[in-house]
NUKOLLUM-241858 format. One record per residue: x, y, z of N, C-alpha, C in turn; residue number from 0; residue in one letter. Coordinates in pm, 1 decimal. Layout:
NUKOLLUM-241858
+----------+----------+----------+----------+----------+----------+----------+----------+----------+-----+---+
:      n.x :      n.y :      n.z :     ca.x :     ca.y :     ca.z :      c.x :      c.y :      c.z :   k : r :
+----------+----------+----------+----------+----------+----------+----------+----------+----------+-----+---+
:        X :        Y :        Z :        X :        Y :        Z :        X :        Y :        Z : NUM : a :
...
+----------+----------+----------+----------+----------+----------+----------+----------+----------+-----+---+
END
This chain:
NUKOLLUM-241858
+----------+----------+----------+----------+----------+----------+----------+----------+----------+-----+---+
:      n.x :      n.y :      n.z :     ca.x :     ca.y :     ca.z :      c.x :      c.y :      c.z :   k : r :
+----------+----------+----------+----------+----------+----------+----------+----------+----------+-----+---+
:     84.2 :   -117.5 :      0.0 :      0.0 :      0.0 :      0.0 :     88.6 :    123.7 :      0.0 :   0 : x :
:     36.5 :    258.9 :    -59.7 :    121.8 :    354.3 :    -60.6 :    103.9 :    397.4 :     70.8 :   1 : x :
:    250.7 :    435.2 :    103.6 :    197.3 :    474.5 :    249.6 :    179.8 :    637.4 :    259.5 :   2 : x :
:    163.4 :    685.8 :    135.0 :    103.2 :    854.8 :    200.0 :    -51.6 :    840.2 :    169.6 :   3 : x :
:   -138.3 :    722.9 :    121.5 :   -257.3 :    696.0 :    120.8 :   -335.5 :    642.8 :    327.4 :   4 : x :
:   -177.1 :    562.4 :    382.6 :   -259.3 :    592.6 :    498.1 :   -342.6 :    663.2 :    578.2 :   5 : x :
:   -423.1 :    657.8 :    706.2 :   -476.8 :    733.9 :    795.5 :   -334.7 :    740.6 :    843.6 :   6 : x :
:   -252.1 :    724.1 :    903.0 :   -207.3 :    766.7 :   1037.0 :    -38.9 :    737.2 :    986.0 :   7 : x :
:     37.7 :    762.7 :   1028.8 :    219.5 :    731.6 :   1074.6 :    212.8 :    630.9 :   1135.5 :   8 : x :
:    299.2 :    504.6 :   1064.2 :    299.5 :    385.7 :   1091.5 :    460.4 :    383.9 :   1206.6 :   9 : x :
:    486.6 :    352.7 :   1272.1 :    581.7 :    325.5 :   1363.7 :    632.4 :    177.3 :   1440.5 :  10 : x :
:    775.4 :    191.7 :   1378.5 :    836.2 :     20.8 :   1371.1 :    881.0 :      6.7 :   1512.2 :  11 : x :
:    851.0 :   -146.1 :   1583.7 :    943.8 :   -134.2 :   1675.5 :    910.5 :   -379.3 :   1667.5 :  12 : x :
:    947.2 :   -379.5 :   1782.6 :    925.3 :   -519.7 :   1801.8 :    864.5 :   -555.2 :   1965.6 :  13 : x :
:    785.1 :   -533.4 :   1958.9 :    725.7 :   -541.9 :   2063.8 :    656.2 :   -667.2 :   2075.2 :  14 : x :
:    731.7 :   -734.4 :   2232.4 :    655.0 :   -882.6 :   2242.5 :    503.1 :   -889.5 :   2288.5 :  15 : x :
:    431.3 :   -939.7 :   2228.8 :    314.9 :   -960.2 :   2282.8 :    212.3 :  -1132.8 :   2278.1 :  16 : x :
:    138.0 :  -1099.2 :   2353.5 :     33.1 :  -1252.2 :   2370.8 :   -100.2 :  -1217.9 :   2270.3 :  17 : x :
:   -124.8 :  -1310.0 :   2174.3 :   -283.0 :  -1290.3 :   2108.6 :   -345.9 :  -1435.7 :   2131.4 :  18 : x :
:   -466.6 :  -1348.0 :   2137.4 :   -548.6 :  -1465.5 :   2172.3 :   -727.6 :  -1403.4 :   2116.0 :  19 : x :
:   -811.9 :  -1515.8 :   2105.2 :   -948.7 :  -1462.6 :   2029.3 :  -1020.2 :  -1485.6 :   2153.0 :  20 : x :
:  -1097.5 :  -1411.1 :   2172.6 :  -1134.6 :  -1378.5 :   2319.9 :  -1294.6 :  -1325.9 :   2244.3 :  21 : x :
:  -1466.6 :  -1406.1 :   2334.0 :  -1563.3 :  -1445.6 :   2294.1 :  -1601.8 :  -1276.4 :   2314.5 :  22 : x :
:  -1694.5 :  -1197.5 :   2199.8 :  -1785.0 :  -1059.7 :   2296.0 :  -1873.8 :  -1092.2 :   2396.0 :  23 : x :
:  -1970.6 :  -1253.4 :   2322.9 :  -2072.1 :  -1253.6 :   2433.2 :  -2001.4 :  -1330.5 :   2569.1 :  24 : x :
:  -1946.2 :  -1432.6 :   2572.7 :  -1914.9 :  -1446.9 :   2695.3 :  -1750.9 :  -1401.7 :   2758.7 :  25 : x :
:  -1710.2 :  -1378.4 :   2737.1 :  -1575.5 :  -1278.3 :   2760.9 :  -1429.8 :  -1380.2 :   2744.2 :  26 : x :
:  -1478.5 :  -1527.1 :   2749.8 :  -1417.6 :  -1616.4 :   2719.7 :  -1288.9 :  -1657.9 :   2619.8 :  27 : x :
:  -1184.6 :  -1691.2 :   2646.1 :  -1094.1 :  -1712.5 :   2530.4 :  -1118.9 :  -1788.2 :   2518.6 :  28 : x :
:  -1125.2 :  -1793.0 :   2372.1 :  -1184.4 :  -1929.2 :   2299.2 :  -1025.7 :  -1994.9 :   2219.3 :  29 : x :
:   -942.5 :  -1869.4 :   2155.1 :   -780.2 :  -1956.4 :   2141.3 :   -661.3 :  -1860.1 :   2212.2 :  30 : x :
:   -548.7 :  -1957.4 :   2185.0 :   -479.9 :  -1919.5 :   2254.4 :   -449.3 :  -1890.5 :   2377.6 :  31 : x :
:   -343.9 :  -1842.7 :   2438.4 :   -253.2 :  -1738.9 :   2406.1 :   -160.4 :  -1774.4 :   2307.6 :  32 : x :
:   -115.6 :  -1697.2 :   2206.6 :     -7.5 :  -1780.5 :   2129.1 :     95.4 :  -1588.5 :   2155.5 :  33 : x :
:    229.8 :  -1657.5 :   2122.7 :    349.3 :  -1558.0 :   2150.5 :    363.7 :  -1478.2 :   1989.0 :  34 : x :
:    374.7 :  -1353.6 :   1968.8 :    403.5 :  -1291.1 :   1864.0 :    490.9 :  -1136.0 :   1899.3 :  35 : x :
:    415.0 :  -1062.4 :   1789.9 :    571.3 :   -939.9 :   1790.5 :    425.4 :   -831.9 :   1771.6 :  36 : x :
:    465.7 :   -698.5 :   1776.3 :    368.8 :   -616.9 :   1706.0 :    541.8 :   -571.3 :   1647.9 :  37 : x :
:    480.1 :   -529.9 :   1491.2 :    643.4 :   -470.5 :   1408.8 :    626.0 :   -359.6 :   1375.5 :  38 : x :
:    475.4 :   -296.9 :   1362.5 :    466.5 :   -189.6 :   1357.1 :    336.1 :   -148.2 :   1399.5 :  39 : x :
:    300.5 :    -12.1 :   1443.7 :    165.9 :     -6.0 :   1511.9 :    129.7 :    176.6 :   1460.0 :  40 : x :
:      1.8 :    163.9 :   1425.2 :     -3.2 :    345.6 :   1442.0 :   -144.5 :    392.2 :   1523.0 :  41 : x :
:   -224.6 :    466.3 :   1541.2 :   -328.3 :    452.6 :   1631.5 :   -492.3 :    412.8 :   1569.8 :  42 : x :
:   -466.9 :    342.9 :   1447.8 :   -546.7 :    288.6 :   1394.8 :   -552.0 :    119.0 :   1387.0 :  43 : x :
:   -421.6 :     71.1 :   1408.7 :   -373.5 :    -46.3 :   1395.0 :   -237.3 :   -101.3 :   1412.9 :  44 : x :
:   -226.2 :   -208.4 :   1359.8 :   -106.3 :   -269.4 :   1396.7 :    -63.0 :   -391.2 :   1280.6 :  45 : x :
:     46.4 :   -392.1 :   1286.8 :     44.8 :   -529.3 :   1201.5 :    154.6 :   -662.1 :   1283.8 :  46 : x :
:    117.7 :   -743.6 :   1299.9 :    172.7 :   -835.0 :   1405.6 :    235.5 :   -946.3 :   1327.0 :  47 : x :
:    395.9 :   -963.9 :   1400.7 :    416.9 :  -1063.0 :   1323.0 :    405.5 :  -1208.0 :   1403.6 :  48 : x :
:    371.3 :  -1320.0 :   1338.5 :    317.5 :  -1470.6 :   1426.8 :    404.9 :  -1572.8 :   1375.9 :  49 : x :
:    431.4 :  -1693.4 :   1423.0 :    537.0 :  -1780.2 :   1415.4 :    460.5 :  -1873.9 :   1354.3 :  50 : x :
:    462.9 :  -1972.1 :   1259.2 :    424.0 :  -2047.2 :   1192.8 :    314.1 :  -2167.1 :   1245.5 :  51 : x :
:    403.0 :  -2208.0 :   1353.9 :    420.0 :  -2330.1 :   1462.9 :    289.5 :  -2302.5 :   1527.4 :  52 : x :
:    207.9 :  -2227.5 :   1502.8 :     83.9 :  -2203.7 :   1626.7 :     10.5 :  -2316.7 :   1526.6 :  53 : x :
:    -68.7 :  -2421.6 :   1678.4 :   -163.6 :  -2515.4 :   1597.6 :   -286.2 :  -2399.7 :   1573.4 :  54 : x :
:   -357.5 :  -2429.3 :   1508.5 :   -471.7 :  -2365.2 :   1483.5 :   -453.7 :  -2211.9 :   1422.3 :  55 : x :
:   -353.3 :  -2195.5 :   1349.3 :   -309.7 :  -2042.2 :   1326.9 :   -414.3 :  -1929.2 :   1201.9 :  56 : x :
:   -446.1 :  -2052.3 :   1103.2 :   -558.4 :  -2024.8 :   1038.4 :   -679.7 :  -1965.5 :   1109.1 :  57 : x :
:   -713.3 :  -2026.6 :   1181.5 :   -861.3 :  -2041.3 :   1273.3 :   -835.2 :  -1844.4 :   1359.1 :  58 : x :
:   -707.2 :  -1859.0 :   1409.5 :   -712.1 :  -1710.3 :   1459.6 :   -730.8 :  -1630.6 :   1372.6 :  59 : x :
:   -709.5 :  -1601.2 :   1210.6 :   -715.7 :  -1550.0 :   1142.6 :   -881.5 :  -1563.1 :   1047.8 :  60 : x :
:   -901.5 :  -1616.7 :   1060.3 :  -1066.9 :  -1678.3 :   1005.5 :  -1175.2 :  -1654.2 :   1078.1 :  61 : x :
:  -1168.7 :  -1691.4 :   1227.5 :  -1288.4 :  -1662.4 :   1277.2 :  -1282.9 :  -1565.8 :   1356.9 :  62 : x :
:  -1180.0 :  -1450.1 :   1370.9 :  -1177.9 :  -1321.0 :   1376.8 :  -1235.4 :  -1209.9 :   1286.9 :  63 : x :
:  -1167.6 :  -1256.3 :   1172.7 :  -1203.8 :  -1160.8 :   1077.6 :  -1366.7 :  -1220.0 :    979.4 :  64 : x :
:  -1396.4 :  -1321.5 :   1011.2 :  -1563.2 :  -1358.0 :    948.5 :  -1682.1 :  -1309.8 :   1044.3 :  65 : x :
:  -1635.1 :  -1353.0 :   1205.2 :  -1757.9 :  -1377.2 :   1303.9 :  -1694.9 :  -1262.1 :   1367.8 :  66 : x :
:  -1800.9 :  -1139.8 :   1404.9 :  -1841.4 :  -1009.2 :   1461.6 :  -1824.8 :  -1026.6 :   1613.6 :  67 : x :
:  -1862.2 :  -1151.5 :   1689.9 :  -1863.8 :  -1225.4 :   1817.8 :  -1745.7 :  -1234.6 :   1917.6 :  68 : x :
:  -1663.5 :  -1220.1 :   1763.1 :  -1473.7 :  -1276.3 :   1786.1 :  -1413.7 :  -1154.8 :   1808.3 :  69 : x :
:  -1314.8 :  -1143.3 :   1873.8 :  -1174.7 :  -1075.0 :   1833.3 :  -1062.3 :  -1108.1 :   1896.2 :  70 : x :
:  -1005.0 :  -1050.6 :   1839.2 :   -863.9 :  -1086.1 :   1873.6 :   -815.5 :   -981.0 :   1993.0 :  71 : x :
:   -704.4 :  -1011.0 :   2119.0 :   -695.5 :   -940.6 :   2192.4 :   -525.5 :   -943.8 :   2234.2 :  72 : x :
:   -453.9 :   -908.6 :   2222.8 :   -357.9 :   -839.3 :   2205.8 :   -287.7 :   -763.6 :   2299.9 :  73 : x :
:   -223.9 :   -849.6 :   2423.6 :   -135.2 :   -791.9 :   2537.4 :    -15.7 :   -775.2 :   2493.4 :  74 : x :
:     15.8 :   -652.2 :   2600.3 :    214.2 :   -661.4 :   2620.6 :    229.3 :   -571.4 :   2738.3 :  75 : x :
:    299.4 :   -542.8 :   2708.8 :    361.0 :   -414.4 :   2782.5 :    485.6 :   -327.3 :   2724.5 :  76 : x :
:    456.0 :   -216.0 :   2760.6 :    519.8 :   -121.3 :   2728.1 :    634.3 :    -49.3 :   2776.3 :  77 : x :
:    756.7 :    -52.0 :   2709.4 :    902.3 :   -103.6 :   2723.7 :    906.8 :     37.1 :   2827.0 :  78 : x :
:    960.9 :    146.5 :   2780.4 :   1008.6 :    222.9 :   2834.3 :    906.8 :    291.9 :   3010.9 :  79 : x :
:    771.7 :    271.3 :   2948.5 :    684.2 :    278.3 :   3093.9 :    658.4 :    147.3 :   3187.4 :  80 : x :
:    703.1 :     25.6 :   3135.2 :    630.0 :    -84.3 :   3242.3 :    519.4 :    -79.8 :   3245.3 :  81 : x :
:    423.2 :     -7.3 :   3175.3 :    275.8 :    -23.8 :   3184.5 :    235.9 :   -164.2 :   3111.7 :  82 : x :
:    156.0 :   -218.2 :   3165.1 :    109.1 :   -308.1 :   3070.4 :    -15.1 :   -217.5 :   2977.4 :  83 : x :
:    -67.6 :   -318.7 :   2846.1 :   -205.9 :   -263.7 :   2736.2 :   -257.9 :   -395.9 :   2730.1 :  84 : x :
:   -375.7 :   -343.3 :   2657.2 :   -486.5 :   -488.6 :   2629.7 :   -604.0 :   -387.1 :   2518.5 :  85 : x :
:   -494.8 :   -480.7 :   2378.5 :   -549.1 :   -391.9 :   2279.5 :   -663.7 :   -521.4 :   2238.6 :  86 : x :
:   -753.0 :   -425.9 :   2156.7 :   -866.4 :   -536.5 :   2056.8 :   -902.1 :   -502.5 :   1921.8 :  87 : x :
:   -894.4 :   -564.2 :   1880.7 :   -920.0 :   -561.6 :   1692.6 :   -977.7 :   -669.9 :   1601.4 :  88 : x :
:   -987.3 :   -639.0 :   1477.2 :   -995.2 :   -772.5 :   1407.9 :   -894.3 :   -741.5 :   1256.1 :  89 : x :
:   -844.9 :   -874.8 :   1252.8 :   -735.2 :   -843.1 :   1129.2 :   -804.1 :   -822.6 :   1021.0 :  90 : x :
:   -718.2 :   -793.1 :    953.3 :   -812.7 :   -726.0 :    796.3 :   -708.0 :   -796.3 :    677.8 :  91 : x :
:   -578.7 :   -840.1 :    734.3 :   -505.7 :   -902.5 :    598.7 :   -407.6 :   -966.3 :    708.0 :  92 : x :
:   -360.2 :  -1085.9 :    560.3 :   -254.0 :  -1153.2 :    663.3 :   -173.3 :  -1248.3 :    530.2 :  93 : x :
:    -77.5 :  -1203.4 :    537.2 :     52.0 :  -1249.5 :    441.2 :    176.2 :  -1368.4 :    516.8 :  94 : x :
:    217.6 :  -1420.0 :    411.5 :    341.8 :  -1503.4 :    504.1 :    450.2 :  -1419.9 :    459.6 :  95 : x :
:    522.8 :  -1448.3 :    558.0 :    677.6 :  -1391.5 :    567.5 :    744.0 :  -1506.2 :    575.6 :  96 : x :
:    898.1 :  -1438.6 :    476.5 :    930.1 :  -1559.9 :    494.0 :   1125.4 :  -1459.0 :    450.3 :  97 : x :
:   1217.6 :  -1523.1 :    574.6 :   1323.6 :  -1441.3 :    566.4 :   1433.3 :  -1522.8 :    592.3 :  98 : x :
:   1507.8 :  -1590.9 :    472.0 :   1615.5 :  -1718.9 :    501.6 :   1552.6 :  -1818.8 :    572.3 :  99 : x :
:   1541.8 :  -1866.2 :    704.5 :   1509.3 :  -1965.3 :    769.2 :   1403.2 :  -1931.0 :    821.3 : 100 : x :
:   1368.2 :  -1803.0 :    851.3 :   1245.2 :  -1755.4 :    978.7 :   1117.6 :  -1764.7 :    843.9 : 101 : x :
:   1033.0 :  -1893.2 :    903.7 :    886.8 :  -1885.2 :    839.1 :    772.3 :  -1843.5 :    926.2 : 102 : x :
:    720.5 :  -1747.3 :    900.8 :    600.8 :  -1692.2 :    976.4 :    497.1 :  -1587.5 :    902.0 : 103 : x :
:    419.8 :  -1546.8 :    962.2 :    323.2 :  -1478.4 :    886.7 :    307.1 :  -1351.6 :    999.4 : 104 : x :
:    229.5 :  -1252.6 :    872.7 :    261.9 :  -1095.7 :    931.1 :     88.3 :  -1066.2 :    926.2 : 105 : x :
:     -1.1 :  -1017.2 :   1015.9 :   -161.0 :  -1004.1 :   1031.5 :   -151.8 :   -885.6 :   1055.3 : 106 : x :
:   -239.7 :   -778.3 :    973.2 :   -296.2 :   -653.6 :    977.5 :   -415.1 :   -662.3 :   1100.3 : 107 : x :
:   -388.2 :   -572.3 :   1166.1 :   -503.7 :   -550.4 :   1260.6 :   -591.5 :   -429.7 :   1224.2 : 108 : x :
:   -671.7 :   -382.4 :   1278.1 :   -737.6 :   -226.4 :   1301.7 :   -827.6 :   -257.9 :   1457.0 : 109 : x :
:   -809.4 :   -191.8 :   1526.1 :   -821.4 :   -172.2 :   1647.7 :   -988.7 :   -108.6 :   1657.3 : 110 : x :
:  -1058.4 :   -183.8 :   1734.9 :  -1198.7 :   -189.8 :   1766.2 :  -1267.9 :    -35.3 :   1781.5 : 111 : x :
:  -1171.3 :     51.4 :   1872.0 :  -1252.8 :    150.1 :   1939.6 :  -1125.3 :    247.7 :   1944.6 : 112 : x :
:  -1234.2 :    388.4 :   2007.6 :  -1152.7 :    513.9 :   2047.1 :  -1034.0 :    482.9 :   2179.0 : 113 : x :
:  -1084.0 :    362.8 :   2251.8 :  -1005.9 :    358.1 :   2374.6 :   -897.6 :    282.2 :   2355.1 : 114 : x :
:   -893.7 :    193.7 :   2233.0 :   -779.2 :    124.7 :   2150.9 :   -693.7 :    192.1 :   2105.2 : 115 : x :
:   -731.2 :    289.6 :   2026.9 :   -686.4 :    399.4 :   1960.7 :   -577.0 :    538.2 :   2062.1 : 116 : x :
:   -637.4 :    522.7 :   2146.1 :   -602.8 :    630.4 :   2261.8 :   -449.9 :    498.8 :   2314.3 : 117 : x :
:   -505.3 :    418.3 :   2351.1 :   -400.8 :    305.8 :   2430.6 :   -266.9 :    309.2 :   2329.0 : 118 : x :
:   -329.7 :    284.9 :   2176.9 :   -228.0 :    240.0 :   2114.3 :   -106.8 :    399.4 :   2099.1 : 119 : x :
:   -179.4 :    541.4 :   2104.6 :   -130.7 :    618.1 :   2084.1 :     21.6 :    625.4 :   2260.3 : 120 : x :
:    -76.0 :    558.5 :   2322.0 :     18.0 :    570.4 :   2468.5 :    160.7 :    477.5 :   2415.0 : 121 : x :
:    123.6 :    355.8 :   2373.4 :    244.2 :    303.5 :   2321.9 :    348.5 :    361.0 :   2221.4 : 122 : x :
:    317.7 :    421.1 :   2110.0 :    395.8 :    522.1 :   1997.5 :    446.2 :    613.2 :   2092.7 : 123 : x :
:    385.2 :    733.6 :   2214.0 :    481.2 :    806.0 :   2290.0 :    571.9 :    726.5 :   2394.1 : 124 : x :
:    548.3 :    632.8 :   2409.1 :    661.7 :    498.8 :   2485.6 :    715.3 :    516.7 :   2397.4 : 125 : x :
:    741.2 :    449.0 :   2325.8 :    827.0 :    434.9 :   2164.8 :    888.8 :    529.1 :   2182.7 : 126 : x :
:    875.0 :    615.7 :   2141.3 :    923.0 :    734.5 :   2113.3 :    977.4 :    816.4 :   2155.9 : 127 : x :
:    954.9 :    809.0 :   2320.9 :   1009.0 :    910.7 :   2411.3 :   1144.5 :    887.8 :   2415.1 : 128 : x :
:   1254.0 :    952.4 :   2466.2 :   1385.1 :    984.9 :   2456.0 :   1407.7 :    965.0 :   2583.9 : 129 : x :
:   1539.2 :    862.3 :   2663.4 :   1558.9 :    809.8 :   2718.7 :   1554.9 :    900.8 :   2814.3 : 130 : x :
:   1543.4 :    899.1 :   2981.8 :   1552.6 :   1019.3 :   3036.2 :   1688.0 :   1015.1 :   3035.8 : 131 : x :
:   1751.9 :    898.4 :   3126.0 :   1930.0 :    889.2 :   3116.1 :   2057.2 :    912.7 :   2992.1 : 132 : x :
:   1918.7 :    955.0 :   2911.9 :   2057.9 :   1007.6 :   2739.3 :   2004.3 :   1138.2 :   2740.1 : 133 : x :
:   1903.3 :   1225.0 :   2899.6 :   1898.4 :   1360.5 :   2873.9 :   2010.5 :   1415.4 :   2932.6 : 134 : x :
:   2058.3 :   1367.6 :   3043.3 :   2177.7 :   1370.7 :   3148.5 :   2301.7 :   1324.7 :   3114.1 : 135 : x :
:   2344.8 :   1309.7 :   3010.4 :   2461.9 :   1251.1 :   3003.1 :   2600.8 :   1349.0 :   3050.8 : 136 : x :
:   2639.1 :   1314.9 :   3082.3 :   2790.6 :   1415.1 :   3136.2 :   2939.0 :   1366.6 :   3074.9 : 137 : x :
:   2974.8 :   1444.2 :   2995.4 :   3087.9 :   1399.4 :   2940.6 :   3209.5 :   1477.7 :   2987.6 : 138 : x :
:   3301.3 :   1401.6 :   2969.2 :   3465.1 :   1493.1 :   3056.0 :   3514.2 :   1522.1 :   2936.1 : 139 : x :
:   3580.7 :   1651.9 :   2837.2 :   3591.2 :   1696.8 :   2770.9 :   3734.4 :   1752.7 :   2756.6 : 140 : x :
:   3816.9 :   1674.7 :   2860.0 :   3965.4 :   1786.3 :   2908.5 :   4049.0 :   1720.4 :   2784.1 : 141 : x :
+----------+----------+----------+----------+----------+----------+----------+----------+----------+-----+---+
END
C-alpha cells in the first residue's frame, strides 16, 4: 500500500506480545494465548508478526475476521513505561513472511474503538520518548 494513502504514521518497533481470540458474548478465550511481535503499530492499527508453529493459526485468522462475536486481543507491555495494554481488533489481511530460515506470517489488525486507539497512541509516545538517562549525560571533555 502507498503509504502517504494511509490514515495515520505507521511506527516500527518489536514489541513482544500474547494474542489470543477472546468471545464478545461471553468474555471467554476461545484460542490461545499464542506468543508474537507487534512490528509496527499506528493509532489505527497494527500489524503483528506470528510464528508459523501455532496449531490452529488459520482459525485465529478466520474466525476473527468472518464472526463479529470474535476478536482478537492483544497484550504486552510497554518497554520504556512498564505499563502493561490490552489492545482489541480484528485483522483485515494476513501475508506469510518468509526471511532465510524464519517462516512466519505478518496479520494486519485495526483496532476496535476510540479507547484502543487512545491506548495504542500511549504506546507510539513509549516508543518514542527519549531516554531520560541520554537527557543527562555528562561527558569529561579535558
Amino acid at each position: 500500500m502507498n503509504t502517504e494513502l494511509r490514515r495515520s504514521k505507521r511506527y516500527n518497533d518489536f514489541l513482544a506480545v500474547s494474542v489470543s481470540v477472546r468471545s464478545d458474548a461471553t468474555g471467554e478465550r476461545e484460542i490461545g494465548p499464542f506468543a508474537g511481535r507487534i512490528i509496527n503499530i499506528s493509532r489505527y492499527g497494527a500489524c503483528l508478526l506470528m510464528p508459523l508453529g501455532i496449531p490452529d493459526t488459520y482459525k485465529v485468522y478466520s474466525s476473527t475476521s468472518t464472526n463479529n462475536s470474535l476478536h482478537l486481543e492483544i497484550q504486552g507491555n510497554m518497554p520504556a513505561a512498564f505499563d502493561d495494554f490490552n489492545l482489541s481488533g480484528h485483522p483485515i489481511w494476513m501475508d506469510p513472511f518468509v526471511l532465510d530460515d524464519i517462516r512466519a506470517f505478518k496479520m494486519g489488525v485495526e483496532f476496535r474503538s476510540g479507547a484502543d486507539s487512545q491506548q495504542s497512541g500511549d504506546i507510539i509516545d513509549s516508543m518514542t520518548a527519549e531516554s531520560i538517562a541520554d537527557l543527562f549525560i555528562i561527558t569529561d571533555d579535558k
